[in-house]
N, CA, C and O of each residue as an XYZ file, in Angstrom:
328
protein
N      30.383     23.997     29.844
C      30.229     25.213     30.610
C      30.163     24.874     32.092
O      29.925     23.703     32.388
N      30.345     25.766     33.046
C      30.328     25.396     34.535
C      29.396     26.937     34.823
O      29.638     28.083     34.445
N      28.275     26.385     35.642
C      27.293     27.137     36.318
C      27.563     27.106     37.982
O      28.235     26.222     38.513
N      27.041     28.022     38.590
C      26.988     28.533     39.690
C      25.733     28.878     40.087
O      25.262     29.987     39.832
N      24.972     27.785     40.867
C      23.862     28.148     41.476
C      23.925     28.768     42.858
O      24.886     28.412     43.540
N      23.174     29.532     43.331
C      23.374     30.513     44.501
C      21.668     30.255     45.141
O      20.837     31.097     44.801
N      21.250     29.190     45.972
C      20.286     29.019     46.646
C      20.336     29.954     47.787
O      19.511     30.787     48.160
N      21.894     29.512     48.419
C      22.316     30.307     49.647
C      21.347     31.503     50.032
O      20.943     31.459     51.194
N      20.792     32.836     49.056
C      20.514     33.608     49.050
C      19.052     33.282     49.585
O      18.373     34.105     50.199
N      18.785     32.430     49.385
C      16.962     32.388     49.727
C      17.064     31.721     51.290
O      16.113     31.635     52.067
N      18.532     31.248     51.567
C      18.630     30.677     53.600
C      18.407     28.942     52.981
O      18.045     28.068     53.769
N      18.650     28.661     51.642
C      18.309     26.981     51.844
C      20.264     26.148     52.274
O      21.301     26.368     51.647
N      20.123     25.480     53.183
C      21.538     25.120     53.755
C      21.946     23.655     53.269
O      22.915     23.123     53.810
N      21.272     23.010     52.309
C      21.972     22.479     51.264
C      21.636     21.854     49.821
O      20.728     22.629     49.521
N      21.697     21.360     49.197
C      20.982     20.811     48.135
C      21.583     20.302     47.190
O      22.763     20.269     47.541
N      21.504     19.961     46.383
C      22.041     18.839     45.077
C      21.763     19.157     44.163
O      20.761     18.746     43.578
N      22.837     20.299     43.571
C      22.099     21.412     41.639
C      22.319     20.195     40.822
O      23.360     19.538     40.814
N      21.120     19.922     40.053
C      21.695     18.879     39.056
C      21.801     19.510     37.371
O      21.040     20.294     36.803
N      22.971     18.871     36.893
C      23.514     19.528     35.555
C      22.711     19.098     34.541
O      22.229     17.967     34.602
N      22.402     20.111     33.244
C      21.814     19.986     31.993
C      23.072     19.834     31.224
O      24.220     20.250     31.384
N      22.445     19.063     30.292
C      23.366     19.767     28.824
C      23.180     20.646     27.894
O      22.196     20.619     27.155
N      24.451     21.846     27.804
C      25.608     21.339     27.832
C      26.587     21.827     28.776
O      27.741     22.116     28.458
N      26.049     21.924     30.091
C      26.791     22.214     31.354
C      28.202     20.780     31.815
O      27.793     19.643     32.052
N      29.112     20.959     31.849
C      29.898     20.253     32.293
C      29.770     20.315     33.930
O      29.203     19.254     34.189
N      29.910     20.734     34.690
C      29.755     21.015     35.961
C      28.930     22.367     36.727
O      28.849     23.480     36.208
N      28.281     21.948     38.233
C      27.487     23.177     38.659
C      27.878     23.061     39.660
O      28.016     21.932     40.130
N      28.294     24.485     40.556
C      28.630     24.431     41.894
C      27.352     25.264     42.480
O      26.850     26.288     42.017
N      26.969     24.496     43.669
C      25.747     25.004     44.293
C      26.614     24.972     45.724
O      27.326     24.139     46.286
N      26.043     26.711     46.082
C      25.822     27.453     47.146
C      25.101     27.739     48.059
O      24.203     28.578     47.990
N      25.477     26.888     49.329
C      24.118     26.886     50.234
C      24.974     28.857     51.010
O      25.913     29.623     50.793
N      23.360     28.643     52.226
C      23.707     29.732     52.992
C      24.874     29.668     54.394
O      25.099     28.518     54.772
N      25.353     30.397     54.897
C      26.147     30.241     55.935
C      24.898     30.261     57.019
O      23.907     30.991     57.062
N      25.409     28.967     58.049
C      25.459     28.962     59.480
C      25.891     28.746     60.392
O      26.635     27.790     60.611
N      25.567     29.515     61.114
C      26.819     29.109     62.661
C      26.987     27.608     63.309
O      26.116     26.874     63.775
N      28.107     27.444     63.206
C      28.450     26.039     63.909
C      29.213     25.807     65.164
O      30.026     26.716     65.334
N      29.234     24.991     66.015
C      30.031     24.955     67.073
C      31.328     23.993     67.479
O      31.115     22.784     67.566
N      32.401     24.402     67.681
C      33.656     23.632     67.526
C      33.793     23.168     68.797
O      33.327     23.845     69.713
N      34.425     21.991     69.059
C      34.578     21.602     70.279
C      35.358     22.226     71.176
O      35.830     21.594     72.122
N      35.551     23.299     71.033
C      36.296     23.962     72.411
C      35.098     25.242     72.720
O      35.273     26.241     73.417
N      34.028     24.903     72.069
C      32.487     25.635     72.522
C      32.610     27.435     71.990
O      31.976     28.358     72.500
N      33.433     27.524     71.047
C      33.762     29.063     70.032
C      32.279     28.751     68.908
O      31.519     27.798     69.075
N      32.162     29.584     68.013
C      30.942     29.464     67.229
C      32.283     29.932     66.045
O      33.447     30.264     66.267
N      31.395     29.758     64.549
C      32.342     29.721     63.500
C      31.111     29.471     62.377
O      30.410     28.459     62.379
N      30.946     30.862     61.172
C      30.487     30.209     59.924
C      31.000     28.991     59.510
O      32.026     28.344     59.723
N      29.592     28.817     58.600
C      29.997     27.196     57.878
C      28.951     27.776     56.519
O      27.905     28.410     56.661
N      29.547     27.374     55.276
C      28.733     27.330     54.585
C      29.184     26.399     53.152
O      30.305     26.358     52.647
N      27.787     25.595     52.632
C      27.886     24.562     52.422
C      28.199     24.594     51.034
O      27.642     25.465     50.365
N      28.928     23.866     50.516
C      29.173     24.096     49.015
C      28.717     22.373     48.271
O      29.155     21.332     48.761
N      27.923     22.402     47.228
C      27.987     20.885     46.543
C      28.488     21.434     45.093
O      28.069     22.455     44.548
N      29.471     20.542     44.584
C      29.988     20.404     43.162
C      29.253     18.942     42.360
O      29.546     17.766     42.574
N      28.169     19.524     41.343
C      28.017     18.126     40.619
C      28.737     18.381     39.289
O      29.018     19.502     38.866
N      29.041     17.072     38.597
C      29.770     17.478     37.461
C      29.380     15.952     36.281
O      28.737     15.009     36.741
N      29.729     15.942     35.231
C      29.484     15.197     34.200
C      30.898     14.339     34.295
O      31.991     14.867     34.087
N      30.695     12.685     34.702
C      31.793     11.985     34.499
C      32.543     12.084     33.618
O      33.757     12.229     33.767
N      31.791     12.008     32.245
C      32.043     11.620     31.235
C      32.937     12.674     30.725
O      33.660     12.514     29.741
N      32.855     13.952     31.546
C      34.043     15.192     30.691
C      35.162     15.437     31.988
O      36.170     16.122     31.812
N      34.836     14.758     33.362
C      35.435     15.333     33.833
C      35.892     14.099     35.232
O      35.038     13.594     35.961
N      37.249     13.845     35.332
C      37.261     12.806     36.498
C      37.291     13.127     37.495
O      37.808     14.221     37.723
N      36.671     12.216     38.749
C      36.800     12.607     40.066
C      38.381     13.049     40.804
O      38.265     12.708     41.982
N      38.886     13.268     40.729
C      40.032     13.408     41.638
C      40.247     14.872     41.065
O      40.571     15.764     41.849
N      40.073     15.142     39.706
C      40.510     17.093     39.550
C      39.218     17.764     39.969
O      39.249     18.957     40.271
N      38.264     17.187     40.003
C      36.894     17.756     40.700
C      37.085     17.773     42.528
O      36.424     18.557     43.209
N      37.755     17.112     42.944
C      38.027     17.067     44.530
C      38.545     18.198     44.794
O      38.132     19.064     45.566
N      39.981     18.181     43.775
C      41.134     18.646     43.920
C      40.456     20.450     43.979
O      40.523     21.208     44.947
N      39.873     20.718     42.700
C      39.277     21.903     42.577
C      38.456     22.459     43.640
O      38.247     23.658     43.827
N      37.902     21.247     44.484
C      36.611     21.821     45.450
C      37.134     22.104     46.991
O      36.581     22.584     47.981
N      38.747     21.472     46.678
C      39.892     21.614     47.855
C      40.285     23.259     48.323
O      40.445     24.105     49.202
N      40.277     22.858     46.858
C      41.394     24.720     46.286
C      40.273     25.524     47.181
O      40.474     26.096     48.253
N      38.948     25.404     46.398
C      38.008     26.566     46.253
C      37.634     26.616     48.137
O      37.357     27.697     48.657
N      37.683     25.361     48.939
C      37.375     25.595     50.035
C      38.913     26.527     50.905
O      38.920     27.115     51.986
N      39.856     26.359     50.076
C      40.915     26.507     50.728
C      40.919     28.365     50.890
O      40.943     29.041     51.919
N      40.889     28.749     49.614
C      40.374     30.125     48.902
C      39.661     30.639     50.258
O      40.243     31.384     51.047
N      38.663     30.283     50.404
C      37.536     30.901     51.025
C      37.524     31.245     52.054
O      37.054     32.317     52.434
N      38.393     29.832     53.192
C      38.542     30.008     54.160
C      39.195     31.341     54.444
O      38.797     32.075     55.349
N      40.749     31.795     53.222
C      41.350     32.414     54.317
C      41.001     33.493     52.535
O      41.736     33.575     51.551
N      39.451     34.212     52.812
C      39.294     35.096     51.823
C      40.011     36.689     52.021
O      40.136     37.510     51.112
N      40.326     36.829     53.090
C      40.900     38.387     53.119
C      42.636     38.126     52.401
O      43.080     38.914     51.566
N      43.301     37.126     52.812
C      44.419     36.469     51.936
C      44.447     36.543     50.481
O      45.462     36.560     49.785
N      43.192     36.587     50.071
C      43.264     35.860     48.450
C      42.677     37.348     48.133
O      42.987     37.750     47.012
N      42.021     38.087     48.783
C      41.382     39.817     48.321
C      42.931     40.758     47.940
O      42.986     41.630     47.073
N      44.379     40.216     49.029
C      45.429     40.860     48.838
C      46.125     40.675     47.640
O      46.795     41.488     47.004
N      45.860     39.413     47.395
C      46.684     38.966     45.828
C      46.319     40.277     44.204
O      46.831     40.058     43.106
């Protein structure tokens, strides 16, 4: 199974969900905060950790997935049109 923890909601900005069994993977959700880019603009940031069970699942489709999902997010009014 894959869980979705949502700390974000309580303002904690990062943390490390660790998996039970029989969870295969948990994606934990920190909160958004403002960050500053070097040309001095401000810009959400918000933090995502993926833990997952080696043993069901290898690192590189777990990257790959946490690629996608950052990719998704960024451009979320894009992915609301689909």
């Amino acid at each position: 199974s894959f869980t979705v923890s949502n700390l974000g909601s309580m303002g904690v900005e990062s943390f490390t969900p660790v998996i039970n069994p029989p969870q295969t993977a948990i994606l934990g959700v920190c909160c958004t905060v403002n960050r500053l880019k070097a040309d001095g603009s401000v810009y959400p940031a918000m933090g995502l950790s993926l833990t997952f069970d080696h043993r069901a699942i290898d690192g590189a489709p777990a990257a790959r997935y946490m690629s996608e999902l950052c990719k998704s997010l960024e451009n979320f009014m894009t992915l609301l049109a689909k």
